[in-house]
C-alpha positions, 0 to 999 in steps of 0.5 A: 563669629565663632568661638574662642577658648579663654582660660586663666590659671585659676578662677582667682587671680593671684596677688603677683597679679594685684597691687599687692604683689609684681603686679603682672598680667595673668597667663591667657590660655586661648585655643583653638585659633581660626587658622585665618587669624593674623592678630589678637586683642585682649580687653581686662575689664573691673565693672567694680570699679566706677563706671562699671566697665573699667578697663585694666588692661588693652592689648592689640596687635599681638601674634596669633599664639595658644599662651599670651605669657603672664608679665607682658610688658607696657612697651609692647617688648618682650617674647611676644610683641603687642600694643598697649592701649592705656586703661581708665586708671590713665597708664599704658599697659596692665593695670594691676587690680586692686580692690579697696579693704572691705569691698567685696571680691571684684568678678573681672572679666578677660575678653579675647578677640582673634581678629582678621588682620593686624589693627592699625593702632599705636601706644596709648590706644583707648579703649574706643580706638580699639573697638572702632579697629576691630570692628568688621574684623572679629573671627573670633571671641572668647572670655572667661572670669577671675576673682581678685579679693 
């Protein structure tokens, strides 16, 4: 497997990304893509949350690109299609962090996948359908960190 470049706009994330503002996803800058990329997955994980791997956001089944915009919509809609999976908060879509007052900044992590073929997943996908997707079909992986205070 080989490597992806992943990178955000910042090493924090704004509070248009939080509970505290619009709420969006964030800008993922990727590259360079494996030309054989037909898809990619995207995994937004808060390990400050319990459980210690919360999913913020699953995206699939997005076209092979060098920018996923910032405010992908949870119908899969907009300039770039997707798939939404639904986090551990129990909605479909991004899931806008939002750390309790007086907790230390929470570390998220964004792990991008640029897969083999298009996965055969539906709105609402997990986190575990997710990964039983992609397995066998990962050409590439990338993450990078962003604080959110």
């Amino acid at each position: 497997m080989d490597a992806l470049a992943v990178q955000l706009d910042g090493a924090e994330l704004g509070d248009m990304h939080t509970c505290r503002g619009a709420g969006i996803s964030p800008h993922i800058r990727l590259g360079p893509l494996d030309p054989r990329a037909r898809s990619l997955a995207v995994v937004v994980i808060d390990p400050f949350e319990p459980g210690c791997s919360f999913s913020l956001w699953l995206a699939a089944r997005i076209p092979p690109t060098d920018l996923i915009p910032a405010g992908m919509p949870a119908d899969g809609g907009g300039p770039l299609p997707s798939v939404q999976g639904t986090g551990h908060g129990g909605r479909v879509g991004w899931q806008p962090p939002c750390p309790r007052k007086g907790d230390p900044p929470h570390l998220l992590t964004v792990k991008v996948y640029a897969l083999d073929e298009m996965p055969a997943l539906e709105t609402g996908f997990t986190h575990g359908e997710l990964v039983g997707a992609m397995r066998g079909h990962v050409l590439q992986f990338g993450s990078t960190n962003a604080f959110v205070r």
